[in-house]
One Martini backbone bead per residue (centre of mass of N, CA, C, O) as a GRO file, in nm:
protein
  430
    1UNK     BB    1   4.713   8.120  15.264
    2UNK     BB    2   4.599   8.278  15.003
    3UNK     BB    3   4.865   8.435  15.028
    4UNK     BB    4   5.106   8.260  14.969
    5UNK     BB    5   5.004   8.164  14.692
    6UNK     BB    6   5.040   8.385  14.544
    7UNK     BB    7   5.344   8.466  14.635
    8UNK     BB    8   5.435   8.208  14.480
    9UNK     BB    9   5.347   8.234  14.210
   10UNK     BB   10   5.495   8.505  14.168
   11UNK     BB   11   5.770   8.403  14.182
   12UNK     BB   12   5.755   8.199  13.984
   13UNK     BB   13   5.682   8.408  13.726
   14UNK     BB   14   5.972   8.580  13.775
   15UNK     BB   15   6.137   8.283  13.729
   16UNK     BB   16   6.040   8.256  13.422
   17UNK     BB   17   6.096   8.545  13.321
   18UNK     BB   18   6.397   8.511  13.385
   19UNK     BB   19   6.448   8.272  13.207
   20UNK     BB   20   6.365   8.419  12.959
   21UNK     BB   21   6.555   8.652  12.974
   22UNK     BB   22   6.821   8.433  12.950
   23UNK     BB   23   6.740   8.330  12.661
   24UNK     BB   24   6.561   8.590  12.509
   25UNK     BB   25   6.719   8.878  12.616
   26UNK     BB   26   6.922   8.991  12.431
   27UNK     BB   27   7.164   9.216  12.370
   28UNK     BB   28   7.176   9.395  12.051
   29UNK     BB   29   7.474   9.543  11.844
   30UNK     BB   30   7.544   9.751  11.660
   31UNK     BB   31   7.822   9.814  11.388
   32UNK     BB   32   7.995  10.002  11.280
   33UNK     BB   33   8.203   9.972  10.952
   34UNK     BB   34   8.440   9.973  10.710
   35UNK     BB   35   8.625   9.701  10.665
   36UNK     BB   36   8.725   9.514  10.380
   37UNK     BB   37   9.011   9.409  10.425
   38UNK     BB   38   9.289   9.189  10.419
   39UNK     BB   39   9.271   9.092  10.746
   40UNK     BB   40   9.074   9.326  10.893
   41UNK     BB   41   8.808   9.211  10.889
   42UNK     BB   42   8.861   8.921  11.023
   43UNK     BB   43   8.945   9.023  11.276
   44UNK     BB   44   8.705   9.150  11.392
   45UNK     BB   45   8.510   8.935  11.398
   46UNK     BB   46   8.685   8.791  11.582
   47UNK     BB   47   8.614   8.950  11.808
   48UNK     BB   48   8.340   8.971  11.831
   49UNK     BB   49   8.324   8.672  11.874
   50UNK     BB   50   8.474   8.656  12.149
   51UNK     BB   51   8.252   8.840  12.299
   52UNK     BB   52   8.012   8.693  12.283
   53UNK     BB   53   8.128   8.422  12.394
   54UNK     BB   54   8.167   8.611  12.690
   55UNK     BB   55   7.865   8.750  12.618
   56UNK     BB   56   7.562   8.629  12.634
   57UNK     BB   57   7.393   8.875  12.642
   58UNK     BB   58   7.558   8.990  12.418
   59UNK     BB   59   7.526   9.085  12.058
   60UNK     BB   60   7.721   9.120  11.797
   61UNK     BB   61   7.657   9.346  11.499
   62UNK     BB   62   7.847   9.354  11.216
   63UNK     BB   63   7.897   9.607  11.009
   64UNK     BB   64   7.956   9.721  10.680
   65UNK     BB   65   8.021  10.018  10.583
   66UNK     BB   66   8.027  10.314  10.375
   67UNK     BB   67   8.235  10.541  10.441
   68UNK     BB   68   8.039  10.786  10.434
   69UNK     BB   69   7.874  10.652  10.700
   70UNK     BB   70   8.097  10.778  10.850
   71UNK     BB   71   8.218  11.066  10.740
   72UNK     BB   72   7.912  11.135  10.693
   73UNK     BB   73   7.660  11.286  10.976
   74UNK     BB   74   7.401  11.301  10.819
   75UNK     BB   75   7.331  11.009  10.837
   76UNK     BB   76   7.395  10.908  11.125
   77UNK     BB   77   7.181  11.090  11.240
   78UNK     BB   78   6.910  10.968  11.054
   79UNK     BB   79   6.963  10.659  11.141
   80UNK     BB   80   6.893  10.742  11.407
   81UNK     BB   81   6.615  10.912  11.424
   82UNK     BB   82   6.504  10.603  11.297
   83UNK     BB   83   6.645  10.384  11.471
   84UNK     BB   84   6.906  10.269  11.248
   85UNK     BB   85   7.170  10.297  11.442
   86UNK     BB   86   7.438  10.256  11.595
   87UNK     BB   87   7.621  10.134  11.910
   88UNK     BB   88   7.901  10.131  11.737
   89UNK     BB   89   8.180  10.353  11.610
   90UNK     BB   90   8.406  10.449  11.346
   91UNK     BB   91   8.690  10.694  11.441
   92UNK     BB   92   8.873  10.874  11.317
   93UNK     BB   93   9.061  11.033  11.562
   94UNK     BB   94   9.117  11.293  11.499
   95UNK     BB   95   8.762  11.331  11.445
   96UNK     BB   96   8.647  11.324  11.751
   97UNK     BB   97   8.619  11.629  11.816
   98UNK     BB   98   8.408  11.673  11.565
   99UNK     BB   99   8.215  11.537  11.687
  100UNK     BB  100   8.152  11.602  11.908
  101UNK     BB  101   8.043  11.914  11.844
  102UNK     BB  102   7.846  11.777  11.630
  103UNK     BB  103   7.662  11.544  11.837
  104UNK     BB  104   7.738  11.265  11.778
  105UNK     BB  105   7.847  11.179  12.064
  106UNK     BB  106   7.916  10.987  12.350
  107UNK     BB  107   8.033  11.025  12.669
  108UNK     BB  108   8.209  10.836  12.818
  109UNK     BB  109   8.190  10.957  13.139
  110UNK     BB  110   7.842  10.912  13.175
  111UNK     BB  111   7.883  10.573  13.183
  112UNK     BB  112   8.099  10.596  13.437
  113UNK     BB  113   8.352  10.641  13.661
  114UNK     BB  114   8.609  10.784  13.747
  115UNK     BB  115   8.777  10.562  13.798
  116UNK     BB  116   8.756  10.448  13.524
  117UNK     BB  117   8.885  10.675  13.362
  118UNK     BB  118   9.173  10.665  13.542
  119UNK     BB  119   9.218  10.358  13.404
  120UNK     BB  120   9.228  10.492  13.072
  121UNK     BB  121   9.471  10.684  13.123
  122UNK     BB  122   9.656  10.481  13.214
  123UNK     BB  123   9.660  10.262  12.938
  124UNK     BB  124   9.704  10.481  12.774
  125UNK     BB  125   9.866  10.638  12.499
  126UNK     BB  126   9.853  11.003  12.503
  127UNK     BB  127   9.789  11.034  12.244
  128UNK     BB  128   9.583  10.898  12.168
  129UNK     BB  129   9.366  10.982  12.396
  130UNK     BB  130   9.365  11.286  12.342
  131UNK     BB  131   9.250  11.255  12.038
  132UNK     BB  132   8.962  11.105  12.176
  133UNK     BB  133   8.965  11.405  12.311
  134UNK     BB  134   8.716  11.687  12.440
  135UNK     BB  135   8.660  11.926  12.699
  136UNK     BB  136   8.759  11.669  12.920
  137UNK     BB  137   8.677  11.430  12.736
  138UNK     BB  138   8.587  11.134  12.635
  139UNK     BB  139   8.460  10.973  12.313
  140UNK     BB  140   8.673  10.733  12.254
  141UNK     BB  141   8.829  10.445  12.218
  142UNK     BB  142   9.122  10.361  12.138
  143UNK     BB  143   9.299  10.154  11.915
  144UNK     BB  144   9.478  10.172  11.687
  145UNK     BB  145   9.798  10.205  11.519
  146UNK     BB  146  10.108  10.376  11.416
  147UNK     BB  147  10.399  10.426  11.173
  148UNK     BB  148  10.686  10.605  11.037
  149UNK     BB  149  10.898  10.523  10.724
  150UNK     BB  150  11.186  10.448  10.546
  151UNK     BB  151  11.125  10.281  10.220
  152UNK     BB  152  11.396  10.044  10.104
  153UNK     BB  153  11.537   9.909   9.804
  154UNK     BB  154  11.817   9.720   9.800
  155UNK     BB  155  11.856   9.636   9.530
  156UNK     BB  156  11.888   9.868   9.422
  157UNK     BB  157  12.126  10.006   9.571
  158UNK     BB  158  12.322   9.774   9.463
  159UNK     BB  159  12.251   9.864   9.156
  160UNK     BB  160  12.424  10.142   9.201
  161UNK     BB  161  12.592  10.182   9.487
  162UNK     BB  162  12.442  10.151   9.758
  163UNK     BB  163  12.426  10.095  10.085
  164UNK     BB  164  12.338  10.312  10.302
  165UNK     BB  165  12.044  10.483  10.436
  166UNK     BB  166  11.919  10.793  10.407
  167UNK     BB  167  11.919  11.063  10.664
  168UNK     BB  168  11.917  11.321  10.488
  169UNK     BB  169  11.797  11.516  10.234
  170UNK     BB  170  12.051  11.536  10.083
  171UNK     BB  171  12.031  11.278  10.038
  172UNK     BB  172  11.772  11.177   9.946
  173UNK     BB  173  11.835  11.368   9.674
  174UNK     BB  174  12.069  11.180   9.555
  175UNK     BB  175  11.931  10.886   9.565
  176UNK     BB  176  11.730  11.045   9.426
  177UNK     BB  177  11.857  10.993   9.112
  178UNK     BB  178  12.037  10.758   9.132
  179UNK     BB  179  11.743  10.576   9.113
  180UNK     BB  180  11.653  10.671   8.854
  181UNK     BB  181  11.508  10.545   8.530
  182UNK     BB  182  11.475  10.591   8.215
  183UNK     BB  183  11.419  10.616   7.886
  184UNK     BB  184  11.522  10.713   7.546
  185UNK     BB  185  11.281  10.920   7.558
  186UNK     BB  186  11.237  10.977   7.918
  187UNK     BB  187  11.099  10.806   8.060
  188UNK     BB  188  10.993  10.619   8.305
  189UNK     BB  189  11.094  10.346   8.522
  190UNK     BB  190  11.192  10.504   8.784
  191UNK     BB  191  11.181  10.610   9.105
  192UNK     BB  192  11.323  10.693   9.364
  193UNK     BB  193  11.135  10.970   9.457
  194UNK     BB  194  10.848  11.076   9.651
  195UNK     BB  195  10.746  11.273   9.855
  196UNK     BB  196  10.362  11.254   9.841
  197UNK     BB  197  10.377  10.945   9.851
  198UNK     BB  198  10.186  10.801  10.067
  199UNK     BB  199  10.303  10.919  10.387
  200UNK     BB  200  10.363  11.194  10.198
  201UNK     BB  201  10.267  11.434  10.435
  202UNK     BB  202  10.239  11.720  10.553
  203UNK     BB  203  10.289  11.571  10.858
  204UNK     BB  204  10.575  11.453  10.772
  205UNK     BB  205  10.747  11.720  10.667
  206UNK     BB  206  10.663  11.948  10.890
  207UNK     BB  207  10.801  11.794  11.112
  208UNK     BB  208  11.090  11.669  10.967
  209UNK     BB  209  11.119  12.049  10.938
  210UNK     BB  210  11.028  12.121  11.280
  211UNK     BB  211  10.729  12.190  11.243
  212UNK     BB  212  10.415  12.336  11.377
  213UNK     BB  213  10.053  12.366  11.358
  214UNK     BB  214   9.984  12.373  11.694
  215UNK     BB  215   9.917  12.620  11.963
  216UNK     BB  216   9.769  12.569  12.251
  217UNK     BB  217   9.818  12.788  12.403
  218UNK     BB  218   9.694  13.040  12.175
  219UNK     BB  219   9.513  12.892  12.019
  220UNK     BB  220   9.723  12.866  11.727
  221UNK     BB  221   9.771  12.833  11.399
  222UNK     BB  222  10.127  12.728  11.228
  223UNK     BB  223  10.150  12.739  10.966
  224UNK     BB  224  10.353  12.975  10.880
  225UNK     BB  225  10.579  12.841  10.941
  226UNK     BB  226  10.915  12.806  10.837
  227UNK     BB  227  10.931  12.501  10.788
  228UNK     BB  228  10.677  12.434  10.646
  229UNK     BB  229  10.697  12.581  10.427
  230UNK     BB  230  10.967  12.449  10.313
  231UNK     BB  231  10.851  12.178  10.284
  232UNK     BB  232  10.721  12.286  10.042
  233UNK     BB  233  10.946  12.377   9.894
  234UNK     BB  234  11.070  12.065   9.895
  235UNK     BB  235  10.868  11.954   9.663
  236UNK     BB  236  10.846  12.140   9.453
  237UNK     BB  237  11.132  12.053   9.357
  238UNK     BB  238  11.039  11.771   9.235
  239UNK     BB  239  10.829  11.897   9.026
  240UNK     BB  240  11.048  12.034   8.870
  241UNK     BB  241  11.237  11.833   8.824
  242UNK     BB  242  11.086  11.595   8.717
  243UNK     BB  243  10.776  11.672   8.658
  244UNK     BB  244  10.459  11.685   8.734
  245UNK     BB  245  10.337  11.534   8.462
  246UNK     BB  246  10.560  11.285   8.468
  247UNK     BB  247  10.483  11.167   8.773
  248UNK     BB  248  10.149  11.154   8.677
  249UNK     BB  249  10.218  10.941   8.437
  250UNK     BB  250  10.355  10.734   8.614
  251UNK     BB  251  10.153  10.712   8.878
  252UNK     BB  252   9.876  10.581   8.702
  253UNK     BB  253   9.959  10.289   8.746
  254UNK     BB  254   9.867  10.318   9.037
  255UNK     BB  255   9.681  10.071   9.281
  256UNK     BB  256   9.664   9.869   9.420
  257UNK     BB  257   9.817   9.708   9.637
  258UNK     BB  258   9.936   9.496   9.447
  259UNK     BB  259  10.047   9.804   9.302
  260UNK     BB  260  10.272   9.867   9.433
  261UNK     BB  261  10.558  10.025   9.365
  262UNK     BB  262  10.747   9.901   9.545
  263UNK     BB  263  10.697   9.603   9.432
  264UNK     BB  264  10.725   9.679   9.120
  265UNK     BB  265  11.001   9.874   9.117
  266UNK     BB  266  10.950  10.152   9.065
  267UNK     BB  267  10.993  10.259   9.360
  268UNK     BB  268  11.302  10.282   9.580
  269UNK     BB  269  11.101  10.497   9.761
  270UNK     BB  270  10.896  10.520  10.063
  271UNK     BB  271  10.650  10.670  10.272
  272UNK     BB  272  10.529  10.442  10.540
  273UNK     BB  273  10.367  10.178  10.728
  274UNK     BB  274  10.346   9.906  10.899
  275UNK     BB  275  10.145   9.764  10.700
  276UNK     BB  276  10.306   9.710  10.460
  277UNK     BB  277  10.445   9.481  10.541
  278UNK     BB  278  10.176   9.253  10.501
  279UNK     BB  279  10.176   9.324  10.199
  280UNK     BB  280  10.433   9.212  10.119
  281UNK     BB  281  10.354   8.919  10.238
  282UNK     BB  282  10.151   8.896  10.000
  283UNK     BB  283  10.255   9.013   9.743
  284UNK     BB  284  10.585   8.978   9.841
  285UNK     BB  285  10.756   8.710   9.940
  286UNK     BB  286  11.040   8.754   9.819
  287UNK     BB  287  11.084   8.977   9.983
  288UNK     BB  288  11.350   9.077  10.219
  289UNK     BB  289  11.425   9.148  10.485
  290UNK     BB  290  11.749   9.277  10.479
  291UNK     BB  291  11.794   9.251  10.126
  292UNK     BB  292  11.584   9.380   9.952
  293UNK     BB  293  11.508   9.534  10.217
  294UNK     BB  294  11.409   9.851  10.425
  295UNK     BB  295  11.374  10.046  10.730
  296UNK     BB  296  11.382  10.389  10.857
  297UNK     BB  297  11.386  10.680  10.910
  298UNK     BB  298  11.298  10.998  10.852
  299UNK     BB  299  11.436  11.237  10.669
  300UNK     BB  300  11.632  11.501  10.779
  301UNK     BB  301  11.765  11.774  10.826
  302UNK     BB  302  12.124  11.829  10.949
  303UNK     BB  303  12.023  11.931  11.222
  304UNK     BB  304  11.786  11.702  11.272
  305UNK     BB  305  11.861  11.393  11.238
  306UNK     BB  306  11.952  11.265  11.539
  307UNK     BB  307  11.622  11.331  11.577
  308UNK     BB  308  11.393  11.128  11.569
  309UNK     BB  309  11.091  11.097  11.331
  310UNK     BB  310  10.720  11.030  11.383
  311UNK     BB  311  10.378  10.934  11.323
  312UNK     BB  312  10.060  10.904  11.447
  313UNK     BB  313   9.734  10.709  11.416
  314UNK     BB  314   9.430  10.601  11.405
  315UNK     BB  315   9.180  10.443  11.586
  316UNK     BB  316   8.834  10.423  11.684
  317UNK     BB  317   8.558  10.390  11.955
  318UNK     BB  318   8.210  10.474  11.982
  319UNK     BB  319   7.907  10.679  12.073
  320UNK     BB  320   7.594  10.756  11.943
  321UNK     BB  321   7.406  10.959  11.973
  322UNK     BB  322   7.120  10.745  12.021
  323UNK     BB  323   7.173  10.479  12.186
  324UNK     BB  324   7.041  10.238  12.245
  325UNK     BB  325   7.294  10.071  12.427
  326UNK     BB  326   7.545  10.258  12.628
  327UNK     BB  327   7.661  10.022  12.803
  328UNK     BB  328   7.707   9.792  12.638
  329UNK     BB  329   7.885   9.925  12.437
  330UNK     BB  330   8.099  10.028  12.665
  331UNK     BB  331   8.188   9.698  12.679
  332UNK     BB  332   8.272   9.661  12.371
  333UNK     BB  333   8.507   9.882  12.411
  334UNK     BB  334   8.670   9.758  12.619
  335UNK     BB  335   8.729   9.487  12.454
  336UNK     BB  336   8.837   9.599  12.158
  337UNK     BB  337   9.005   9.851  12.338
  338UNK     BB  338   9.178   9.600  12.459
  339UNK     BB  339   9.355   9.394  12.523
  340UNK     BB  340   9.233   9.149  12.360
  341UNK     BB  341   9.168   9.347  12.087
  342UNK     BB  342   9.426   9.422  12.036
  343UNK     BB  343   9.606   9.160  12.025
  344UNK     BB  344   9.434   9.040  11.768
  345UNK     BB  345   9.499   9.259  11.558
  346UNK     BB  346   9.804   9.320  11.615
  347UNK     BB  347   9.888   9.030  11.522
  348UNK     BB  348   9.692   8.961  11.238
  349UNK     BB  349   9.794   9.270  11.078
  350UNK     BB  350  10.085   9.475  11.199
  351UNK     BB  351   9.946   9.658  11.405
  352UNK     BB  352   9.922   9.913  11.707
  353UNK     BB  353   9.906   9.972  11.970
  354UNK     BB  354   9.725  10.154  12.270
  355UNK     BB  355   9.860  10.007  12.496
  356UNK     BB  356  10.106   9.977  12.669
  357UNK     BB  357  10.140   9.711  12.796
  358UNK     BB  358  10.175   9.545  12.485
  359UNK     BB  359  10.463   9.652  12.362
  360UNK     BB  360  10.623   9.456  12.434
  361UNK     BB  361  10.484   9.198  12.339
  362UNK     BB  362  10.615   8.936  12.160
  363UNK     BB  363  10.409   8.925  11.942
  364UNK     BB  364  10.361   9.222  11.852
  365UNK     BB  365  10.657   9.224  11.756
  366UNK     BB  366  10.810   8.997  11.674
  367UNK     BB  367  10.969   9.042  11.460
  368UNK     BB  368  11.225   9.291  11.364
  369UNK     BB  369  11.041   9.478  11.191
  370UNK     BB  370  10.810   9.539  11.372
  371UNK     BB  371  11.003   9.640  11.626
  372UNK     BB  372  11.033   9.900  11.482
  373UNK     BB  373  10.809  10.009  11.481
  374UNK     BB  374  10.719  10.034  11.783
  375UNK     BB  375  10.982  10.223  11.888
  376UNK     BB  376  10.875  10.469  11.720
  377UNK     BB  377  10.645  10.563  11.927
  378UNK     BB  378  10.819  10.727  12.110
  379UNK     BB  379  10.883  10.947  11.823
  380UNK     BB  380  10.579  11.063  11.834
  381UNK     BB  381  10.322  11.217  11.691
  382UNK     BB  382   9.999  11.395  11.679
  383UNK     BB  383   9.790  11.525  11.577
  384UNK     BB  384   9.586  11.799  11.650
  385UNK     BB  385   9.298  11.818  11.844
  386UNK     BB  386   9.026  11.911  11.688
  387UNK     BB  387   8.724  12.068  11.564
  388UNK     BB  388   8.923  12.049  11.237
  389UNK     BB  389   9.033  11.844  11.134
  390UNK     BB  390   8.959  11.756  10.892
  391UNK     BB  391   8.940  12.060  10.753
  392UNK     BB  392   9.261  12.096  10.768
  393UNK     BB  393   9.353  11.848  10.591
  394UNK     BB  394   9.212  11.900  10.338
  395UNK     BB  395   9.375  12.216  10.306
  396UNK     BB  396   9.646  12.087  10.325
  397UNK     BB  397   9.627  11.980  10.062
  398UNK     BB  398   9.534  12.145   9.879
  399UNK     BB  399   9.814  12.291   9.911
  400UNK     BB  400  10.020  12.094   9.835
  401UNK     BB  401   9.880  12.091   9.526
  402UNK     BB  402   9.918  12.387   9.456
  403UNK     BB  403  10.218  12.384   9.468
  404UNK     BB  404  10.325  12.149   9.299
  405UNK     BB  405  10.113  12.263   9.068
  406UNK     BB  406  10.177  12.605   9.053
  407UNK     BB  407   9.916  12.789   9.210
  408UNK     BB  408  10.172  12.842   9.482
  409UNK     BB  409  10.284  12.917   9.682
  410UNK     BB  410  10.388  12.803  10.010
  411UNK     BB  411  10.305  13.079  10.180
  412UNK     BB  412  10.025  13.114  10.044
  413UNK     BB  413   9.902  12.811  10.130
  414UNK     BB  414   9.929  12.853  10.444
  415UNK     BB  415   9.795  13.153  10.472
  416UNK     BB  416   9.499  13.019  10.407
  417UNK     BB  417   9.454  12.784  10.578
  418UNK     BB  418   9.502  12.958  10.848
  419UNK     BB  419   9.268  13.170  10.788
  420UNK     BB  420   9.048  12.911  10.694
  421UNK     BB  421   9.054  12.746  10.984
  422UNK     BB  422   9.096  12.957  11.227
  423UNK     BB  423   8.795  13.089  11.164
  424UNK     BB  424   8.651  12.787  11.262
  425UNK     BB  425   8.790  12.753  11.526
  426UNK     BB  426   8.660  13.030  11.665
  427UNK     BB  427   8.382  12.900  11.710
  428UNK     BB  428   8.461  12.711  11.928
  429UNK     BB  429   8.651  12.852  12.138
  430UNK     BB  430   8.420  13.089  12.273
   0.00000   0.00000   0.00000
């Protein structure tokens, strides 16, 4: 009899116990992110809140910080090892490898099956999902992404007499002369076109002049392949042509969104993503799809017009080594970075999803200015998953850098950056 009260008394215990644990017992997440601007931060927000509203054991909290406390590595570690890091991480997916390496990231296979593995490979698209795995592991599930396209502003067009958007490089550089236009000083009024600006980056012009940057088979960096150069030497002729000391006294004027060259009527052709829509539509609500701008392909030389090409970038969410809760965590990336929270983001954003499930939702294609940029992630590239991509890119913008200012042939910059790439490369994959 003594025992069974006892075991009643226990029972009741375990039951109020188990009460004030669903009361009060909630798992809290940190989440960093950089996400400062409008609409992109309250979109996030957004999901977070409705992940909340979802999960009543698990609440997460975002967290804005500094770039640097996500791009510099030493922090994040510092942080984490006192206690203070977070259990949701914001990473540029290219980046994605080179954290995996550098013991920054928690693999996502350790906290799930395979079987749910197998079906996170088969919802994202191929190239997203490779960006962020490394070593046959997933280090974060992709979120959003993008593609790119030359914007170009037909009021200026029909202001010179052109008409259709230039196809191929050689139309590129007539109509970007014939819509430049001077002060009687020489002073630039507009410019037409200008390689380099917006996402006019050393992989948009190196794929859309045919070459490759990574062997995958030979595991050999090919910066040195003879089309890469080429982009490089036709970067070059813009800067010869029209000068590069008055091109960059040009755009020194240029500044924050609201002050974009295309908007401002500055510069009448330029390389962006479909981000820029949203941008269109806030800072500058006159300009109309189809009658004052429009988007088409990126121009190819003539050899190569035919075959549309683009890439796509875009981030992703991991979990940092030493997070207090990678379940809980692994449950809100799923959710960020599914259907619902992919939905809400690229919805509200004009940015593209990385679930395949989502490309036709005619929501997220919207208008046909969005459903443009959707249809081009057919024809993507996207960098190369490496632990240097970061370090690539760097070395690559700086090459590109001391060409168009005269610094280095295209030849002798591919060079360097190949050797000094490679040599970092070939540390990881030993």
């Amino acid at each position: 009899m003594f025992g069974k009260k006892i075991l009643v008394g226990l029972l009741s215990v375990v039951l109020v116990l188990s009460s004030l644990t669903l009361a009060f017992g909630k798992t809290t997440l940190t989440f960093w992110h950089t996400i400062t601007g409008e609409p992109y931060k309250s979109s996030i927000q957004h999901i977070v809140d409705e992940f909340n509203k979802q999960n009543p054991d698990i609440e997460v909290k975002a967290t804005v910080v500094a770039s640097s406390a996500v791009t510099d590595v030493s922090k994040l570690l510092t942080a984490v090892a006192g206690g203070v890091g977070p259990d949701v991480y914001y990473v540029d997916r290219f980046t994605v490898a080179q954290r995996a390496v550098a013991g920054v990231l928690e693999p996502l296979d350790s906290l799930t099956t395979a079987d749910e593995i197998a079906q996170l490979k088969k919802a994202y698209l191929p190239f997203a999902l490779d960006e962020a795995s490394w070593d046959g592991k997933i280090w974060a599930l992709p979120f959003d992404t993008d593609t790119r396209a030359l914007y170009y502003r037909r009021d200026h067009f029909r202001e010179v007499g052109l008409s259709g958007p230039p196809k191929t490089i050689a139309e590129l550089d007539t109509y970007a002369e014939k819509l430049t236009k001077k002060d009687p000083s020489g002073r630039f009024l507009r410019i037409g076109f200008v390689p380099w600006l917006s996402q006019g980056w050393h992989y948009t012009w190196g794929w859309a002049f045919g070459g490759e940057f990574y062997n995958p088979k030979t595991k050999k960096l090919t910066i040195t392949d003879p089309n890469i150069v080429k982009s490089f030497e036709w970067q070059k002729s813009y800067a010869d042509k029209y000068g590069i000391a008055a091109i960059q006294s040009f755009s020194s004027a240029f500044g924050s969104e609201a002050q974009d060259p295309f908007i401002m009527g500055m510069i009448s052709m330029k390389v962006d993503g479909d981000w820029t829509l949203s941008n269109l539509d806030k800072f500058a609500p006159k300009l109309r799809w189809g009658v004052d701008y429009g988007a088409t392909y990126i121009p190819r030389p003539a050899e190569l017009a035919k075959k549309p090409i683009t890439w796509a970038g875009g981030w992703s969410f991991g979990i940092p080594k030493g997070a207090k809760y990678p379940k809980e965590a692994f449950e809100f990336l799923k959710f960020i970075c599914g259907p619902v929270g992919q939905k809400i983001y690229t919805v509200e954003t004009l940015h593209l999803p990385t679930i395949s499930g989502l490309l036709n939702d005619k929501d997220i294609r919207g208008e046909r200015k969005h459903a443009f940029f959707v249809d081009l992630l057919k024809y993507a590239k996207n960098r190369p998953p490496l632990p240097v991509g970061a370090l690539l890119w760097d070395e690559l913008t700086a090459a590109r850098d001391a060409v168009i200012n005269g610094q280095k042939t295209p030849l002798k910059a591919c060079q360097d950056v190949e050797a000094r790439v490679q040599s970092e490369l070939d540390k990881h994959l030993k």
